[in-house]
C-alpha positions in Angstrom: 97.1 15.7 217.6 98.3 16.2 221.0 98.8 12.7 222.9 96.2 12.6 226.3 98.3 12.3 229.2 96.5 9.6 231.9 95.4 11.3 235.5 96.1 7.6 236.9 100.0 7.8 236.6 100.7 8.0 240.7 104.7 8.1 240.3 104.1 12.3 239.7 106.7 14.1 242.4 105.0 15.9 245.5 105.2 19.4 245.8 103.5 22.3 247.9 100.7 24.2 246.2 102.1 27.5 245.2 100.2 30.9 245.7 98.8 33.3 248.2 95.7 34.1 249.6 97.2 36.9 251.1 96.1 39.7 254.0 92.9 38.6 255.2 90.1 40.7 253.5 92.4 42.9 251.8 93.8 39.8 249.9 90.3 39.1 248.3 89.5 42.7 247.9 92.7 42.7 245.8 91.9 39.6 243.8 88.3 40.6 243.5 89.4 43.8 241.9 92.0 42.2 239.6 89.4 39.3 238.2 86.8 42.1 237.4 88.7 45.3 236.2 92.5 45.4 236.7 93.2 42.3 234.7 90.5 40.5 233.8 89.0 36.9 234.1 91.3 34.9 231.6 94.5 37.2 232.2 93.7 36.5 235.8 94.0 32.7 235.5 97.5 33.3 233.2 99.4 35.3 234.8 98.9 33.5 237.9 100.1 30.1 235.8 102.9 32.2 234.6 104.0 33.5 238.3 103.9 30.3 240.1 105.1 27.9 236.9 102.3 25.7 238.1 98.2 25.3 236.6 97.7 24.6 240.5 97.7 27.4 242.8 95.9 28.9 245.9 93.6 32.3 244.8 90.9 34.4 245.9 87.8 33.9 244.0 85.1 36.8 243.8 82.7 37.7 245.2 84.7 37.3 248.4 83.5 40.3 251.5 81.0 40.6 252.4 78.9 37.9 250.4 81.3 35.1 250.8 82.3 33.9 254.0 85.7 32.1 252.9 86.8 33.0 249.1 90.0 30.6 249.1 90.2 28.0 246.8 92.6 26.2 244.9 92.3 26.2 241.3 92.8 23.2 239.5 93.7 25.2 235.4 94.4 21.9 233.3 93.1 19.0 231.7 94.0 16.4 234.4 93.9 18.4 237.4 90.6 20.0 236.5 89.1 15.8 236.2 89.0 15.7 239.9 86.4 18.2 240.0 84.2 15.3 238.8 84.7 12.7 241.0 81.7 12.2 243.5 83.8 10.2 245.7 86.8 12.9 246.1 84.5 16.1 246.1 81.3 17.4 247.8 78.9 19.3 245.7 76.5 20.8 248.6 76.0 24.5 247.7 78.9 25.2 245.5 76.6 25.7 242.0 77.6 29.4 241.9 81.2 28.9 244.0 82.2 30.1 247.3 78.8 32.0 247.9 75.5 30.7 247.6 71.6 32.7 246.5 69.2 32.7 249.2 67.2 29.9 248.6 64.0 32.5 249.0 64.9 32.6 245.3 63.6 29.4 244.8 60.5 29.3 247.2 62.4 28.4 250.6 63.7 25.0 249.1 67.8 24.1 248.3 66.8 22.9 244.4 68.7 19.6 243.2 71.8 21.9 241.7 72.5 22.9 245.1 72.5 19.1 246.7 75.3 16.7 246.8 74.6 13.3 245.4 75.3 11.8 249.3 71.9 13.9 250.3 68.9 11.5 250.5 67.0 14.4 248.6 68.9 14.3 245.7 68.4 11.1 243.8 64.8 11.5 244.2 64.7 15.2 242.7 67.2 14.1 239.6 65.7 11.1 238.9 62.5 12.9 238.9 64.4 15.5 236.4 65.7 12.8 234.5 62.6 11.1 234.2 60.7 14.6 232.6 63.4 15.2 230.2 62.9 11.4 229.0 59.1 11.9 228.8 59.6 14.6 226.2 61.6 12.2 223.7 59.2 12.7 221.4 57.6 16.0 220.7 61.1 17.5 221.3 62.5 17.6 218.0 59.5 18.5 216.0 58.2 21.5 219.1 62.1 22.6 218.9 62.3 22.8 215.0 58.8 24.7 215.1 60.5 27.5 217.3 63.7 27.6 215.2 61.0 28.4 212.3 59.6 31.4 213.4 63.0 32.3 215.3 64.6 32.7 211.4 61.5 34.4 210.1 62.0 36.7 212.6 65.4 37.0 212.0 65.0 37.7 208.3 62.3 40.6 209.1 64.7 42.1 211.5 67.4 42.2 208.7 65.0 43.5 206.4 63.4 46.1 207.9 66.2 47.2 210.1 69.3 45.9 208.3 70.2 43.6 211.6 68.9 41.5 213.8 69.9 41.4 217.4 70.2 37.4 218.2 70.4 37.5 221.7 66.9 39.1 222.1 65.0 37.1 220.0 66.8 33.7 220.5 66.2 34.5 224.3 62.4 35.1 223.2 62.3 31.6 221.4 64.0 29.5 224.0 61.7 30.9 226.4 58.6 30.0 224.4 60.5 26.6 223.9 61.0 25.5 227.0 57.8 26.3 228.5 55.4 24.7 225.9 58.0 21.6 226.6 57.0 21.1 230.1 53.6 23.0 229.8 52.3 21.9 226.9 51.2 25.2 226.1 52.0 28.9 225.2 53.1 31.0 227.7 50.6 33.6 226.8 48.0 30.7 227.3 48.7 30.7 230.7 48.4 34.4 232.0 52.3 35.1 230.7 52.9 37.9 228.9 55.0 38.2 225.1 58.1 39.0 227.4 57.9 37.0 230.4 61.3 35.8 230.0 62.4 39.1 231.0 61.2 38.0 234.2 63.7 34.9 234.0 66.8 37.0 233.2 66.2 39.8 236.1 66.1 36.8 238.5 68.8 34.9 237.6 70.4 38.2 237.2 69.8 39.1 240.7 71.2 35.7 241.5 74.7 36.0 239.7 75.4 39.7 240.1 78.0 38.4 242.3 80.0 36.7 239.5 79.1 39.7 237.0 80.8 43.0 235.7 78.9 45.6 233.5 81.8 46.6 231.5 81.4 50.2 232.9 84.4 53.5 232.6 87.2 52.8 235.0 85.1 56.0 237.0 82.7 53.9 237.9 84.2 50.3 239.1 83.9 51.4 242.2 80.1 52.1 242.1 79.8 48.9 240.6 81.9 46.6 242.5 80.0 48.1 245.8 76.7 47.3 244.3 76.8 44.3 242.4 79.8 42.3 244.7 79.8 43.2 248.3 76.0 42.8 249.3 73.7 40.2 248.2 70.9 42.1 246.5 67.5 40.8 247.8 65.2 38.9 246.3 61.8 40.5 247.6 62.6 43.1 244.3 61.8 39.8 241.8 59.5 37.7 243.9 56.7 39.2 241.9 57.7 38.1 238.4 59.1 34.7 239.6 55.3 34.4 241.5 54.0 34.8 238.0 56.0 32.3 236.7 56.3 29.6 239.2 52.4 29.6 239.5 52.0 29.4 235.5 54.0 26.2 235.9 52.7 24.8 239.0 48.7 25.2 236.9 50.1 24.0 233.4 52.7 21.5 234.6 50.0 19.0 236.2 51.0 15.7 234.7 54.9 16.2 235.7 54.2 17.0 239.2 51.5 14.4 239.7 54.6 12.4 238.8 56.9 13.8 241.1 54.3 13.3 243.9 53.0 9.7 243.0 56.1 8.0 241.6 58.9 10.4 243.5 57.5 11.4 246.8 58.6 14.9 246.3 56.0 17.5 247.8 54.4 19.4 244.8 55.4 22.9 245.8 58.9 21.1 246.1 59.0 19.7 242.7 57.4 22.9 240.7 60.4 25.2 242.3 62.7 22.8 241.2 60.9 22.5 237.5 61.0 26.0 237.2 64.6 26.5 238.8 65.5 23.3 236.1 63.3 25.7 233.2 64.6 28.5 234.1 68.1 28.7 235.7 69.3 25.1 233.5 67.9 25.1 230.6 67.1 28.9 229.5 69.6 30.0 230.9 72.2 27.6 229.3 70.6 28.6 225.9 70.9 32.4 226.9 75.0 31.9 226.6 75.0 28.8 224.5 73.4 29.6 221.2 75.0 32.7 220.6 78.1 31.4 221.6 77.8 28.6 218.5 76.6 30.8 215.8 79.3 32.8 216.7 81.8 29.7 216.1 80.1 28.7 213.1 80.0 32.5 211.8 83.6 32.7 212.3 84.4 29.6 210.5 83.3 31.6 207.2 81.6 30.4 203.7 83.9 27.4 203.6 83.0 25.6 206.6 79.7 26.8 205.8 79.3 25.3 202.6 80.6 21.9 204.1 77.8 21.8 207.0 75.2 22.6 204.4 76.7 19.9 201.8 76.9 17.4 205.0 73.5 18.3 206.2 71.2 18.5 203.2 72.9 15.3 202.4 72.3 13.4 205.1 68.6 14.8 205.7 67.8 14.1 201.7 69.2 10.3 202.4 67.7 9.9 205.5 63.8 11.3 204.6 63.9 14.0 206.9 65.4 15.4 210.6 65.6 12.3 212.7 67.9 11.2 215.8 69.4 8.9 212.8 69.5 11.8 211.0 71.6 13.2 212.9 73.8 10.9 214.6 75.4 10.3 210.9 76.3 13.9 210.4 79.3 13.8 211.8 81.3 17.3 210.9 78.0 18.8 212.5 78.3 17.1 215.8 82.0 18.0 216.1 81.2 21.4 215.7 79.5 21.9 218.2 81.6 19.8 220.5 84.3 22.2 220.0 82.2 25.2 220.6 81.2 24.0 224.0 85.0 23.2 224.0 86.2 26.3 223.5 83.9 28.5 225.2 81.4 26.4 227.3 78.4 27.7 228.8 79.2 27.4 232.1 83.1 28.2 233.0 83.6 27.4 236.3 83.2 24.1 238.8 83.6 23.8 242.4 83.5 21.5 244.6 85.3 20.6 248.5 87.6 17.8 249.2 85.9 15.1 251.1 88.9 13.8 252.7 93.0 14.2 251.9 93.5 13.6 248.6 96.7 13.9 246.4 95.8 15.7 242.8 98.0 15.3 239.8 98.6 17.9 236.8 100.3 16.7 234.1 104.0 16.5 235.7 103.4 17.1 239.3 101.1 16.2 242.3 100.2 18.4 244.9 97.8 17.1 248.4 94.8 19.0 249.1 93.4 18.7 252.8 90.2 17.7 253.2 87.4 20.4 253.2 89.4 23.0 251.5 88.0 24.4 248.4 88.6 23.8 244.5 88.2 25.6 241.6 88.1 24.7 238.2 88.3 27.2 235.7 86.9 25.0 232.1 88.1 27.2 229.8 91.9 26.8 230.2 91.7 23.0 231.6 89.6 22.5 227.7 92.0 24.7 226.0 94.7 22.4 227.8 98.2 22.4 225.0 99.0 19.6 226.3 95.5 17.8 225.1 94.2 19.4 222.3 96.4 21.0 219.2 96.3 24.5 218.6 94.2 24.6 221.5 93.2 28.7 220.9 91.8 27.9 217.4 88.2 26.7 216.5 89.4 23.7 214.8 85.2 22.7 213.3 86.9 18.9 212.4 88.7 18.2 215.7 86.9 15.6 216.9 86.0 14.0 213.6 87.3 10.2 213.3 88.3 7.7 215.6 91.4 9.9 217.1 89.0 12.8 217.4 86.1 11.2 219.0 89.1 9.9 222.0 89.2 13.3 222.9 85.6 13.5 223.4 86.4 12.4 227.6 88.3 15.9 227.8 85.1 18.1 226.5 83.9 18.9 230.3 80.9 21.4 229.7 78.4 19.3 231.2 80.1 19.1 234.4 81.1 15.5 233.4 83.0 14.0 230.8 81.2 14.6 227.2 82.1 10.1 227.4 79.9 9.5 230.7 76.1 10.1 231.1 74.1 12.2 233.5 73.0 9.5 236.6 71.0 10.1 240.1 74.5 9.7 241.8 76.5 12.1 240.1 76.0 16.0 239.4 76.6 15.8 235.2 73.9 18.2 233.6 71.0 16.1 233.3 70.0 17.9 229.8 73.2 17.3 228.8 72.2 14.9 226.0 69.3 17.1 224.9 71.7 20.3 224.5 74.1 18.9 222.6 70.4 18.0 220.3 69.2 21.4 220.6 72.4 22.2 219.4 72.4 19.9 216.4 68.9 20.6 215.2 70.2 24.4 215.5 72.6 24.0 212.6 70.3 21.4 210.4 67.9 24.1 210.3 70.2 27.0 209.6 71.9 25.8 206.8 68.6 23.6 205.3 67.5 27.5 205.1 70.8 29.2 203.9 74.3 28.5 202.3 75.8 31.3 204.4 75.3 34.0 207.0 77.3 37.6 208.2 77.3 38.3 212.2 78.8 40.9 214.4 79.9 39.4 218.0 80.8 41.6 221.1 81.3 40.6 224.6 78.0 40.5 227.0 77.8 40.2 230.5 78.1 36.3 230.7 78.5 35.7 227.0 78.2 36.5 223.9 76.4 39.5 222.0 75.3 38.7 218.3 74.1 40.4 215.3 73.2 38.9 212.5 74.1 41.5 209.4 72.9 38.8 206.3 71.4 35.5 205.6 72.1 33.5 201.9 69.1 31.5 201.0 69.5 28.4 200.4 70.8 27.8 196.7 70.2 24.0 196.5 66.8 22.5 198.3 66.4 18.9 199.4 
């Protein structure tokens, strides 16, 4: 195991941030065009670490002309450099969510939504503590409504791979998380409430039409072009998905009474207000983490083979059989479970990139050097390098399913940064950590139990989506030994 190094060692020399933002537009057409087709995003990152010696450097990030006014940033690529990214009192947070460009807010009914405030705004400690507050109100129906999703999500499964010798993942995990999320907040079937069997389609074309910017189709070389006109160098309007986001937003602002009577009485936040921000927190948060997360773990897991399979169902059906059932207790004790999943959000976390501006001149340290950033420029931090950081984590490439088992793995725990926040600290009205972060990391738990309660072991075939990961499941071993 790799020893941490501490970001608090100020005796680091000075030196001049290497890089080049160079010709004005030209230089971010020519970055733009290497991030999306020339090189890459990862080889992007790495060959720019190789060039300058350095895992701080100045760049270009996409979208850059015409949607972003100023694309410079400096990117902060390891462990200790990336850390700075999450102090409130270094960095502002106002309108960086998606980077160096920001979605109309007509997306989102006229209002900037808590993901787009900085904690020193007066708005935003009543809007997450009002967020905070809903997700705590749902302690308790949230395992047993979650688990009764996961139910008919592997029954459908298991048709699919009957009838049609696969089942696409993606599709109907999207379908379930949908249904989930809404009957958490709603109390209710989406169908219930004028929404149709596939009104999360209406979800993914309008956080589609949000993040096209930050998106590449995968298309022939013949066609970049085309598609870097289309998707990067004009914001696409969002008149083309007001309809569908109408239907939504008004299902939650008839079925969502009790939350926003609380974000009017106890909050002070207008109800129109607090429903966009609901929905944006539904919607853009929570289904659309699922939409890259879940796929992303079974793919872990799948890759991890029978063996590692065998020991999550042994651990598992152990723990639930000692324990009379799936409880919080339950699960806290399952410890090869939980550190799966921490090193699948290591790895590959849902949400790869952080920005954020200096509030003042600062002096950053990487692991052997420090470097001074001037206040309001730009950083970047791109998680999955700073997570995959050598000089942290062992074999940092590998899906290690034990890493952070044990006392030396759980100190590693403060480097896991998926949650915009150290996986060590807790989501607060004066800091921008995922609110849900707590509850994914559940979901994410209550995932596996009921997987491998069902089956010893389980085939997939994973491909590279848009922002994520495509899965097919190919087979699915019943369960050989019941609890």
């Amino acid at each position: 195991m790799a020893s941490p190094t501490s970001d608090e060692n100020n005796s680091r020399p000075l030196k001049p941030i290497p890089g080049s933002y160079g010709l004005p537009f030209f230089g971010a057409l020519k970055d733009r065009h290497d991030y999306f087709y020339n090189q890459g995003q990862d080889e992007f990152f790495l060959s720019r670490i190789n060039k300058y010696g350095s895992t701080v450097f100045r760049t270009n990030m996409p979208p850059g002309p015409f949607i972003s006014s100023n694309p410079k940033v400096i990117a902060v690529l390891d462990a200790v450099s990336f850390s700075v990214l999450l102090d409130n009192s270094k960095i502002e947070k106002r309108n960086v969510l998606d980077g160096t460009f920001m979605p109309s807010t007509s997306f989102t009914g006229g209002h900037r939504v808590c993901a787009y405030l900085d904690p020193s705004e007066p708005k935003h400690a009543a809007i997450k503590g009002f967020i905070l507050s809903t997700l705590a109100s749902k302690h308790d129906p949230f395992i047993p409504l979650f688990r009764a999703c996961l139910s008919e999500l592997f029954a459908n499964i298991e048709d699919n791979i009957r009838d049609n010798n696969v089942a696409n993942f993606n599709d109907l995990s999207d379908n379930m998380s949908f249904n989930f999320v809404f009957n958490l907040f709603c109390d209710g079937n989406p169908t219930e409430h004028g929404l149709g069997p596939k009104a999360n389609i209406d979800f993914d074309k309008w956080l589609f039409f949000q993040l096209h910017p930050l998106i590449t189709l995968g298309l022939s070389k013949f066609l970049n072009l085309f598609e870097d006109l289309v998707l990067h160098t004009f914001p696409l309007p969002s008149f083309l998905v007001k309809s569908g986001y109408d239907k939504l937003y008004n299902a939650f602002y008839s079925s969502a009474s009790v939350i926003l009577d609380e974000a009017e009485n106890r909050f002070n936040i207008k109800r129109d207000e607090a429903c966009h921000n609901l929905v944006f927190v539904a919607g853009f948060n929570a289904y659309g983490g699922m939409k890259a997360l879940f796929p992303s773990l079974i793919k872990w897991v799948a890759l991890g083979g029978e063996s590692l399979h065998r020991q999550l169902a042994d651990e598992i059906r152990t723990v639930v059989k000692e324990q009379g059932g799936v409880t919080i207790t339950a699960l806290n004790k399952m410890s090869l479970t939980k550190s799966v999943i921490y090193e699948a959000l290591r790895i590959d976390p849902p949400v790869p990139f952080q920005y954020g501006k200096a509030k003042e001149d600062m002096i950053v340290n990487s692991h052997d050097v420090a470097f001074q950033i001037k206040k309001g420029e730009m950083i970047f931090g791109y998680q999955p390098l700073a997570t995959k950081d050598p000089r942290i984590f062992d074999n940092p490439e590998e899906f290690v399913s034990d890493r952070f088992v044990g006392e030396e793995g759980e100190k590693l725990l403060q480097y896991v940064y998926w949650s915009n926040g150290r996986e060590t600290q807790n989501p607060t009205v004066d800091n921008k950590q995922c609110p849900g972060k707590d509850l994914v990391v559940l979901m994410c738990r209550v995932l596996l139990v009921e997987l491998f309660l069902r089956y010893d072991t389980f085939t997939i075939k994973a491909s590279k989506l848009l922002l994520g990961s495509s899965v097919k499941f190919l087979s699915l071993t019943k369960a050989t030994t019941t609890i």
